[in-house]
C-alpha positions, -999 to 999 in steps of 0.1 A, spaced: 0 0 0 14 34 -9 -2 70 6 -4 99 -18 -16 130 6 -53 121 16 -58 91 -15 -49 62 -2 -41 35 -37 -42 -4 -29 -26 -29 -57 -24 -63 -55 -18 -94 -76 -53 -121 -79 -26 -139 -100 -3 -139 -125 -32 -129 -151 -55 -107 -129 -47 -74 -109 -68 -54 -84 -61 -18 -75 -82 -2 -55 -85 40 -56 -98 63 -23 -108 92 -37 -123 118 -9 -159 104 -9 -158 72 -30 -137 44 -36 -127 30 -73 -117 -7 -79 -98 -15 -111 -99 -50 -125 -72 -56 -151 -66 -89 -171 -42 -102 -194 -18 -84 -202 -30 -52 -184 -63 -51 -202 -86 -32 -179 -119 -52 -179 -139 -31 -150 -140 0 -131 -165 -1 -104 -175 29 -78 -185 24 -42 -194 51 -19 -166 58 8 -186 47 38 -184 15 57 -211 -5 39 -193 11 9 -164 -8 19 -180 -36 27 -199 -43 -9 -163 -39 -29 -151 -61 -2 -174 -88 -11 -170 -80 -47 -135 -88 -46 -139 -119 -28 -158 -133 -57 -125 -127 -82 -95 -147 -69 -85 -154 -102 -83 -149 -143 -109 -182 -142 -134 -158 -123 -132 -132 -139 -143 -149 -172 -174 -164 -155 -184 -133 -137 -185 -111 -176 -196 -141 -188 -227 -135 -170 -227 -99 -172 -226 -103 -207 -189 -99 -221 -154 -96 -209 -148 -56 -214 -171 -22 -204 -195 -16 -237 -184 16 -257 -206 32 -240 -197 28 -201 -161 36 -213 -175 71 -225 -188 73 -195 -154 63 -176 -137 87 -201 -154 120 -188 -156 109 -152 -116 106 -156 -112 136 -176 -129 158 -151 -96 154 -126 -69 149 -153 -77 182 -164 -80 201 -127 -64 229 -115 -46 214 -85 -31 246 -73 -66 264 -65 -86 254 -28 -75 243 2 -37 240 6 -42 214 31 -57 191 7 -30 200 -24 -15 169 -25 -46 146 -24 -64 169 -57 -24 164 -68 -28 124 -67 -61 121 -75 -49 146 -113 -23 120 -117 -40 90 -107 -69 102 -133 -47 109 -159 -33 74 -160 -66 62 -157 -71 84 -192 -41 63 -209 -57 29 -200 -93 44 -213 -78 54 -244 -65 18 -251 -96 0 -244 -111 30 -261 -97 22 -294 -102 -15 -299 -138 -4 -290 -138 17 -324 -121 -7 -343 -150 -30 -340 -173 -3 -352 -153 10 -379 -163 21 -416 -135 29 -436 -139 51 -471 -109 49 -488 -116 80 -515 -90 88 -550 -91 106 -581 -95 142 -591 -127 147 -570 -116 133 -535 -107 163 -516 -143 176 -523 -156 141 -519 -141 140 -482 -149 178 -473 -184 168 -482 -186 136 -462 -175 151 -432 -202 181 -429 -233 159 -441 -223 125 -428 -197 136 -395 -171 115 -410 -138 120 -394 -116 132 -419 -77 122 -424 -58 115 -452 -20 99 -465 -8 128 -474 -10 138 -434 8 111 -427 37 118 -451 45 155 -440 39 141 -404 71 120 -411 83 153 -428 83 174 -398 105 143 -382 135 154 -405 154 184 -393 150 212 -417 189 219 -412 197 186 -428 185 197 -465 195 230 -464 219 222 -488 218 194 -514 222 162 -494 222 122 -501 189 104 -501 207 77 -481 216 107 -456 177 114 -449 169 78 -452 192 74 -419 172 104 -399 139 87 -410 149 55 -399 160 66 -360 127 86 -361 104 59 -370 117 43 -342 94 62 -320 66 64 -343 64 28 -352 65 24 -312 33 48 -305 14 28 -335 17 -7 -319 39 -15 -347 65 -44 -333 80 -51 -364 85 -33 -399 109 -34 -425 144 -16 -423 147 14 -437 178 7 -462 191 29 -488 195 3 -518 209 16 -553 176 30 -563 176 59 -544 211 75 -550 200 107 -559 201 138 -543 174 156 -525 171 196 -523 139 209 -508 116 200 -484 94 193 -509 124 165 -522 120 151 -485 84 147 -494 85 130 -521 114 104 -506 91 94 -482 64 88 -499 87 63 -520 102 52 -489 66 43 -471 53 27 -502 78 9 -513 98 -1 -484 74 3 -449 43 -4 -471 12 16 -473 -6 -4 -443 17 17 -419 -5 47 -429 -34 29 -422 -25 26 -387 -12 59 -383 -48 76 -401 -67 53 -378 -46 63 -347 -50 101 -363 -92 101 -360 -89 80 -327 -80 106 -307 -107 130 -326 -130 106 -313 -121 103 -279 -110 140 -274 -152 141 -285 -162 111 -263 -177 99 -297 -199 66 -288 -222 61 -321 -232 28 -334 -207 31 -364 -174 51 -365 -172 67 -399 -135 77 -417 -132 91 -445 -95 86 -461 -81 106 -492 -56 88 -508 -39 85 -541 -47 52 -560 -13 38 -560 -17 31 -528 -53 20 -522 -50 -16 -520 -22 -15 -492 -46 6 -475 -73 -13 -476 -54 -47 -463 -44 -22 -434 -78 -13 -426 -89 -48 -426 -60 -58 -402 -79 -36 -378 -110 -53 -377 -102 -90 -389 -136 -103 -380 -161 -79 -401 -143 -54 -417 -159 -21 -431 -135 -9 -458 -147 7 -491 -132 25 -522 -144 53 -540 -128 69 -574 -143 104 -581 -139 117 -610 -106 109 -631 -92 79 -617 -70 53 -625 -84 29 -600 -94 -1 -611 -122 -26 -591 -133 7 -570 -161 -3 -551 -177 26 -562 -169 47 -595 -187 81 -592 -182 111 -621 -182 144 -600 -181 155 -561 -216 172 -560 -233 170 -526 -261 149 -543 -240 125 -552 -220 123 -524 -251 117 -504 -264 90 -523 -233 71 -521 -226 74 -485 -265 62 -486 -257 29 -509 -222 23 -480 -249 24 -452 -273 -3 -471 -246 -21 -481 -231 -23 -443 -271 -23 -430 -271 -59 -449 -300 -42 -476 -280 -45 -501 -247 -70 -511 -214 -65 -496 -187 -49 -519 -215 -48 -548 -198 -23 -575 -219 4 -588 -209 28 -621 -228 64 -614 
């Protein structure tokens, strides 16, 4: 047991699969239940009295291992918090992570202090359970050709799609490179290296464990100049050597934090992607990675488009027809109409 000011935070092992921490917080008491891995599976709130105690007392007593805690959701009906009771978890939480510790009564500093900090954590975990919650409700538009910006733009006011797009993605990686480094004429391979130490980190914040090496083979001994050089390297260099799926994550991790920043809890979580057509199939087997048991992932070519087996082929980005496609996705993912069915407006 370790004392923070006036919060008093329990932790203890049920076994090598299960823990159990247990937060004071002025007038009620939290118990955390986290399996596997450090999956939380339940938050539960008692009232800081005695028979508060005494209920999470006899709670706890029912979970002495990884064994129970199966049967007890099994009966509850499912091993994690619904979308919706982490929403609720995410606002509770973000109500102290975001406190102003400093105001009030000096004598009880370091308790609001603790309980900021314990909060904020709590937001991490949240955020985690958070998005494997989205991934299962997931619909991915994968949009190309001369019409997708308008396309997207369009999709976003009507429908509330969360917006991204590749391109974000590549000058994200941009801003990685020191501006310094290019301002005069420098090797690709030179760049190649910085990219490579910096996607380190980001390949580490994506959940990526393991990814191609970022070499500097024959084909890129040429020189870069601008920022807009940089660009275009590493575009080549996530294509061709990191592969386009890694942009998948990294768009998906991109309207994720939209969505929880908005304690977004619908039924389906719409994104809209822009994305050039070379690299639409990558995507797609990225987005699917996501959500292996019933992936939402669609293509659209608006426009002039080189795309071939879009799932949809539309001619301009008008509103009306933006509508009525976004109409024919939601049939189509509704069951009223056949998956992946390819229509020619």
């Amino acid at each position: 047991m370790n004392h923070y000011g006036r919060i008093l935070v329990a932790e203890s092992n049920i076994d090598q699969d299960t823990k159990n921490r247990v937060y004071s917080c002025e007038d009620y008491l939290v118990c955390e239940i986290e399996y596997k891995g450090g999956r939380l599976v339940i938050s539960k709130n008692y009232q800081n009295t005695h028979a508060g105690k005494k209920e999470m007392k006899s709670f706890l007593t029912t979970i002495k291992s990884g064994e129970d805690v199966e049967k007890y959701f099994k009966i509850k009906g499912g091993l994690k918090m619904s979308l919706d009771t982490t929403v609720e978890e995410m606002k509770k939480a973000s109500k102290f992570a975001t406190e102003n510790v400093e105001g009030g009564n000096p004598s009880t500093q370091a308790g609001r202090a603790a309980r900021k900090k314990s909060s904020q954590e709590r937001l991490k975990q949240l955020y985690v359970q958070y998005k494997e919650q989205l991934k299962e409700r997931a619909l991915f538009v994968l949009v190309t050709g001369t019409g997708a910006k308008e396309f997207s733009a369009i999709s976003t006011e009507e429908a509330s799609f969360y917006e991204t797009s590749t391109e974000s993605f590549y000058e994200f990686l941009t801003d990685k490179i020191d501006a310094r480094l290019y301002k005069n004429p420098i090797k690709a391979s030179y760049v190649m290296d910085a990219l490579s130490r910096h996607f380190e980190e980001v390949a580490k914040d994506l959940g990526i464990s393991s990814y191609n090496q970022i070499i500097a083979t024959h084909k890129y001994s040429f020189i870069v100049k601008t920022r807009d050089g940089v660009l275009l390297l590493i575009k080549k260099v996530v294509n061709e050597i990191l592969g386009a799926e890694v942009a998948a994550l990294y768009a998906f991790e991109f309207v994720a934090k939209k969505a929880f920043e908005e304690n977004f809890n619908g039924p389906i979580f719409p994104v809209m992607v822009e994305t050039g057509s070379d690299t639409v199939n990558d995507l797609v087997k990225g987005f699917m990675i996501l959500n292996k048991k019933s992936p939402k992932v669609f293509t659209v070519a608006v426009g002039e488009s080189d795309l071939v087996g879009a799932t949809y082929k539309v001619k301009d980005s008008e509103k009306k027809t933006v509508i009525e496609t976004l109409n024919k996705i939601k049939k189509t993912i509704m069951g009223k109409a056949p998956k992946g069915k390819k229509t020619d407006e």
